[in-house]
C-alpha positions in Angstrom: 247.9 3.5 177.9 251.2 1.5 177.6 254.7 3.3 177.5 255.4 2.9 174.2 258.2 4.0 172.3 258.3 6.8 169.9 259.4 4.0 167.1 256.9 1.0 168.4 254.2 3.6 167.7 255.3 4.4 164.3 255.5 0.9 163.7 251.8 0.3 164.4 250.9 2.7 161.5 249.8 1.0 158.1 251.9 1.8 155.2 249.2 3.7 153.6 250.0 6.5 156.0 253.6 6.5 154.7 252.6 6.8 151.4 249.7 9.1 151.8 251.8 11.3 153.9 254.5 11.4 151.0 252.0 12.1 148.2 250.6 14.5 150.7 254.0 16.5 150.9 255.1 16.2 147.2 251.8 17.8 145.9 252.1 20.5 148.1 255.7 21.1 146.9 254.1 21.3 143.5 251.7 24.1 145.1 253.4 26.1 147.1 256.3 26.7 144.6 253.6 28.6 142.4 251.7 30.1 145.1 254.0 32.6 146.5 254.4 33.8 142.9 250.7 33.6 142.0 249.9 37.2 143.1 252.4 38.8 141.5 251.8 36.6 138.8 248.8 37.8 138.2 248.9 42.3 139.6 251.9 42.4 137.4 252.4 40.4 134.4 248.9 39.8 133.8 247.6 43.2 135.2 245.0 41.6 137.3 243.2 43.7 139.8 243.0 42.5 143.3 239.2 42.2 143.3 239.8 39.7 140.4 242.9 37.8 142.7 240.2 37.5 145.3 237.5 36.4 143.2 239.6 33.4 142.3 240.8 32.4 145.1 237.5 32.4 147.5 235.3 31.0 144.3 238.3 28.3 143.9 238.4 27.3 148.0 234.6 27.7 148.4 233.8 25.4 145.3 236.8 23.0 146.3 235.5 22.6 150.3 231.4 22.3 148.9 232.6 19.0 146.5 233.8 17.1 149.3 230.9 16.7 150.8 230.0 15.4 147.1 233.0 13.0 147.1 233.1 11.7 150.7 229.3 10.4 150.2 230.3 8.7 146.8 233.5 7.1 148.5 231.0 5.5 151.2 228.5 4.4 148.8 231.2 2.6 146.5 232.8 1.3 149.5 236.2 2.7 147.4 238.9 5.5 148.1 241.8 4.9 145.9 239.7 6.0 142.7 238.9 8.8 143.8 242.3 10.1 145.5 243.5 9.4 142.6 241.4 11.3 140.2 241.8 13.8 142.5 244.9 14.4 142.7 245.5 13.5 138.3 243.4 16.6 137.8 244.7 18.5 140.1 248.4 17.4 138.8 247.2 18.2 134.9 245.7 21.3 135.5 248.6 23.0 137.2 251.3 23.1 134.9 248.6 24.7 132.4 249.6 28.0 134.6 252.5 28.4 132.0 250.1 28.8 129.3 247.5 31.7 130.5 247.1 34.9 128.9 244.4 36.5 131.3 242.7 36.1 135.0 239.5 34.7 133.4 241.9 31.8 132.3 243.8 31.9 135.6 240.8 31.3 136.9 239.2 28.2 135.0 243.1 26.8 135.8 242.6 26.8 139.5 238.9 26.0 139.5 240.3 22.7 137.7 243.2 22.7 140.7 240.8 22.8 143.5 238.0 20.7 142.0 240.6 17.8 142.3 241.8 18.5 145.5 237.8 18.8 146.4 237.8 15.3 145.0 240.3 13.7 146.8 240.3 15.0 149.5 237.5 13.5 152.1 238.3 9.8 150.5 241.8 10.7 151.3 240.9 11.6 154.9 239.0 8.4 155.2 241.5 5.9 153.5 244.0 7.4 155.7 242.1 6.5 158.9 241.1 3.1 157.7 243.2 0.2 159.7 244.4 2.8 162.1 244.7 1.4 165.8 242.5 4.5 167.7 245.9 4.7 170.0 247.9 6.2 167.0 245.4 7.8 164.8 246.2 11.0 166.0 250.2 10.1 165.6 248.4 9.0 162.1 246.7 12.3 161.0 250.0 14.6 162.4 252.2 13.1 160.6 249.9 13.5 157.4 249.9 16.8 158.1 253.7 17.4 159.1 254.3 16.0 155.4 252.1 18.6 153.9 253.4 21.6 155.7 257.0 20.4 155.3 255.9 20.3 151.3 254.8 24.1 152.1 258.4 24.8 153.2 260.1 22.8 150.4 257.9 24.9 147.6 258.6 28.6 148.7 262.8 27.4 148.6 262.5 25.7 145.2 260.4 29.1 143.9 262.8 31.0 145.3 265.3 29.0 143.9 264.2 28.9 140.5 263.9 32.8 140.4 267.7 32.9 141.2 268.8 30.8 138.2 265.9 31.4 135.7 265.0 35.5 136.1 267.3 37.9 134.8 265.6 40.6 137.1 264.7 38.9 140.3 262.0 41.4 141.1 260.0 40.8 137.8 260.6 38.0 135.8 259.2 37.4 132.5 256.4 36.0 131.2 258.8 33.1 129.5 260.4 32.8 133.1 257.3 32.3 134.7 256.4 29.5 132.1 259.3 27.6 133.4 258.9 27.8 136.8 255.3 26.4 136.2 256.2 23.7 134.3 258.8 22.7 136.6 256.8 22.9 139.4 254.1 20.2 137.7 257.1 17.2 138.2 256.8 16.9 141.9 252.9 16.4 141.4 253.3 14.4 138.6 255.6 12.1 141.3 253.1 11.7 143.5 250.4 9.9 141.2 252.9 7.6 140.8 252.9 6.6 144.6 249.3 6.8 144.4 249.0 4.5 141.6 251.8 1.9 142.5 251.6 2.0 146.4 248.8 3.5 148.0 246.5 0.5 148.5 242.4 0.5 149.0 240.7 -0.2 152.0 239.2 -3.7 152.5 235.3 -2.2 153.6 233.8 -3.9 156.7 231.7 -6.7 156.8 228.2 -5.0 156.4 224.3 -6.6 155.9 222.9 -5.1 152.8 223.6 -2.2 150.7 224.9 0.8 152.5 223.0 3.4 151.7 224.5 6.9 153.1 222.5 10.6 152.9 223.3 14.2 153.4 221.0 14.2 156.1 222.9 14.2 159.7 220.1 12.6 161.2 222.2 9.2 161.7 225.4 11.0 162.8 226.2 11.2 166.9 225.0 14.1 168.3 228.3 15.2 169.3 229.3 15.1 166.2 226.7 17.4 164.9 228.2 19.7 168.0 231.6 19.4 166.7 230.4 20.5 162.9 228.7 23.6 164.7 232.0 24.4 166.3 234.1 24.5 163.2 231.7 26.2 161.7 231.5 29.1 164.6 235.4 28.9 164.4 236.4 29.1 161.1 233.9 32.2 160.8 236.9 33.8 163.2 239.5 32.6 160.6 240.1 35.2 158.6 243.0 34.5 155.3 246.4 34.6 156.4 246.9 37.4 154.1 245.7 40.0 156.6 248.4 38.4 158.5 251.0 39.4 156.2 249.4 43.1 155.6 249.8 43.4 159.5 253.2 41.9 159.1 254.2 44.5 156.7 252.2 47.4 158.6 254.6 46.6 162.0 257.4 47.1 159.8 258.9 43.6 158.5 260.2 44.4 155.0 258.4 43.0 151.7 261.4 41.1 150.7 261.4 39.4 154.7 257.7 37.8 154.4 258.5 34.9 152.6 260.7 34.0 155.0 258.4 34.7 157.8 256.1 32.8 155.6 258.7 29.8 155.6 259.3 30.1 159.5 255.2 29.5 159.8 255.6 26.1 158.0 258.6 24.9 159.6 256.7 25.5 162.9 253.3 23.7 161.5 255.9 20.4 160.4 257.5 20.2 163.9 254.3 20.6 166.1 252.4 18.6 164.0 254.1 15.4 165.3 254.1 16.7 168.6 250.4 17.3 168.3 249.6 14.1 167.1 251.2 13.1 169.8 249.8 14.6 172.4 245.8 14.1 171.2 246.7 10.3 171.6 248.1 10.5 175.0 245.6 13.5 176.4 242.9 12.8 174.1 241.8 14.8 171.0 238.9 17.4 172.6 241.8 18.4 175.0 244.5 19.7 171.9 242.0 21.3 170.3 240.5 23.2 173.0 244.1 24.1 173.4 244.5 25.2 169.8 241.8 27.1 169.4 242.4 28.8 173.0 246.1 29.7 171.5 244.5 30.4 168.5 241.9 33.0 170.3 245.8 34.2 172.4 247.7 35.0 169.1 245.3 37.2 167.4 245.0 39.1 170.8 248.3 39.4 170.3 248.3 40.9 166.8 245.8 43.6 167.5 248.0 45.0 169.8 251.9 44.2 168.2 253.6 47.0 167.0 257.3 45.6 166.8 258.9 43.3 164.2 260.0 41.1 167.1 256.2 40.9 168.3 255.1 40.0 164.6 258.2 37.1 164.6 256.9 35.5 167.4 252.8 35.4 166.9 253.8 33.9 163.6 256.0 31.3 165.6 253.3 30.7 168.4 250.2 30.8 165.4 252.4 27.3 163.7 251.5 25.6 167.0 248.0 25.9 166.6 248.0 24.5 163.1 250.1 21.3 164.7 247.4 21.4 167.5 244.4 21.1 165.6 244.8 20.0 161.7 245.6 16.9 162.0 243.6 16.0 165.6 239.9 17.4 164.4 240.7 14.8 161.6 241.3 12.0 163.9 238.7 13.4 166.4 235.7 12.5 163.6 237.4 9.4 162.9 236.7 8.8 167.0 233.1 9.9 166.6 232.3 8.3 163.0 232.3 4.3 162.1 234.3 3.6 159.1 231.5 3.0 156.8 230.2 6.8 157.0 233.6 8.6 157.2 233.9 10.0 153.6 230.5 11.5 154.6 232.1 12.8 157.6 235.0 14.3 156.3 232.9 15.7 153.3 230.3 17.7 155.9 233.5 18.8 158.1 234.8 20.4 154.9 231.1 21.7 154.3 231.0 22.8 157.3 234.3 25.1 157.0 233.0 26.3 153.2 229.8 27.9 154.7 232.2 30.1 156.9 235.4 30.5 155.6 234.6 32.9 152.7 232.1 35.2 155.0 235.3 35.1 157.4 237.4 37.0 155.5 234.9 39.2 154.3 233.8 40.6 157.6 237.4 40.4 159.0 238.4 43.0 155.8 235.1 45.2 156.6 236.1 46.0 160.3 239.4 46.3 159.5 238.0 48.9 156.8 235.6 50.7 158.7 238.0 50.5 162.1 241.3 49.6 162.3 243.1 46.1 162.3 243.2 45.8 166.2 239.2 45.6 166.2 239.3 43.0 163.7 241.7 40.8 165.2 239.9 41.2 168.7 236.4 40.2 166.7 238.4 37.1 165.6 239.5 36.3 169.1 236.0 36.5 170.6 234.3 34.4 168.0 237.0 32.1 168.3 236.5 31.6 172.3 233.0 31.1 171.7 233.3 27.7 169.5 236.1 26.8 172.2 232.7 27.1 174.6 230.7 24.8 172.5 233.5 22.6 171.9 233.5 21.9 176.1 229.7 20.9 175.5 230.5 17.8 173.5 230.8 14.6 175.5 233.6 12.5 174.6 233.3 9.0 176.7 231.7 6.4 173.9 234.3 7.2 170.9 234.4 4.8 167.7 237.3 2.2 168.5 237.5 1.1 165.1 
């Protein structure tokens, strides 16, 4: 591969990517300056219990990761993203500011079902558009910098929330209801920006030049067999990735202070933005399978690490190293199926990747909260690192010499 430049590379990307990448980081703003605040939100203005907090959460994620399988298909059949990015992210964008107005978890709850059914929408056509006209030599360059622009939106929220609490609450530790209403609506602008760059610059893209109707199913009988492999994997995987919130109870349980972990919280995103580049990268110059090997190896390395860390410091640093996987692997599994997949059956793809991580991801946490019930934290973050080595074994199995070039 030629020695190009850092700025020749960029140069290479379509301007979709810019303007994906920017509506990517100014919805998250929109989310993560309510989602810090959600839980307390909820346990202490609305008196919500946290069976209920959990409850809407895992219904909302598992519900939002099941439609895009749903959407992806629909993008390939119509041969159009933009519609659906955009619809998307207009629900997503009308139901949030609707926050301000709840009374009650049941409500809370229809609010974010409405929040993640959009992003469930958008979210594999996204994926796909983003890829489309994307040399192979920079799709990974492609994908991090998506991603980078997300988690630097996850870094810009928590400051603006914080922000907000300074100047709006008159108690910083429990704001009012009325003061919570403001900092919802507020937060809806930055979404509300980002419809507009959908809308106004975010362009579809042209289909390829097919014979016939394109007729797409859920069955993965026409996909590569390493990409069936790869869906396995992730599966296997993200049954090891337990919520970060177990992260932050250990956090707190090695003695960081309550009033430290939303810092430590930013600290995690700043170190998602930086080696997202750097991931993106690397996956084009060493190839994709390599960095996320590597992820989920460090991945596998840092929750080793938090069965045994009894020290602030300790804590400080996993949560430093765990940003790297993140940067590692978000963004490269994306541009890995884009390798594996032709264009035409990539909303597909995407949808069954995001399928594939439903199925697992609420069982995850489940059986992660069980051990750490029945024995102690250390034995559940050891069960994590085991099942996490295993899909890194699997992941070795897949052959990666005949990649998609377009």
């Amino acid at each position: 591969m030629p020695n190009d430049s850092k700025i020749s590379r960029y140069e290479k990307l379509p301007r979709n990517v810019f303007f994906l990448s920017l509506v990517s980081l100014l919805n998250d703003t929109s989310s993560e300056i309510i989602y810090p605040l959600l839980p307390v939100f909820l346990t202490i203005t609305l008196g919500t219990s946290p069976f209920a907090i959990g409850l809407i959460e895992g219904l909302a994620e598992s519900v939002s990761s099941m439609l895009k399988l749903l959407s992806g298909r629909y993008s390939d059949r119509i041969r159009k993203r933009k519609p659906l990015v955009f619809l998307g992210y207009s629900l997503s964008s009308i139901a949030r500011p609707l926050l301000a107005f709840t009374t009650s978890w049941h409500q809370v709850l229809l609010v974010r079902l409405a929040d993640r059914l959009g992003k469930g929408i958008r979210s594999a056509p996204r994926d796909a558009l983003l890829a489309s006209e994307v040399p192979k030599e920079v799709r990974g360059l492609a994908f991090g910098l998506n991603r980078a622009a997300d988690n630097f939106g996850a870094v810009i929220g928590p400051i603006i929330s914080l922000v907000l609490i300074l100047l709006l609450a008159e108690d910083f530790n429990n704001p009012s209801p009325e003061e919570y209403k403001k900092i919802f609506l507020i937060a809806s602008i930055p979404a509300f920006l980002s419809l507009i760059v959908v809308f106004f610059f975010v362009k579809d893209a042209k289909p390829n030049n097919t014979d016939g109707k394109i007729v797409i199913k859920f069955s993965l009988k026409d996909f590569d067999p390493n990409f069936k492999k790869f869906l396995l994997a992730v599966s296997i995987f993200t049954l090891s990735n337990s919520t970060d919130a177990f992260l932050l109870l250990k956090a707190q349980q090695a003695g960081i202070a309550t009033g430290l972990l939303p810092l430590l919280w930013v600290m995690l995103h700043i170190s998602k933005v930086i080696s997202s580049l750097v991931g993106g990268e690397l996956s084009d110059r060493f190839g994709r399978k390599k960095l996320i090997l590597s992820g989920w190896v460090l991945y596998s390395l840092v929750y080793l690490g938090f069965a045994f860390a009894s020290k602030d410091w300790q804590i400080w640093t996993l949560f430093l190293i765990y940003g790297f996987y993140f940067g590692f692997t978000e963004g490269t599994e994306r541009a890995f199926i884009a390798d594996l997949v032709p264009e035409e059956k990539r909303g597909t793809a995407f949808g069954l990747y995001a399928f594939a991580f439903s199925i697992t991801v609420f069982p995850a946490s489940l059986i992660f909260g069980i051990i750490w019930n029945l024995a102690n934290s250390a034995s559940a973050f050891i069960f994590g690192a085991f099942l996490s080595m295993c899909a890194v074994i699997l992941l070795m199995n897949i052959k990666t010499s005949r990649l998609n070039q377009n």
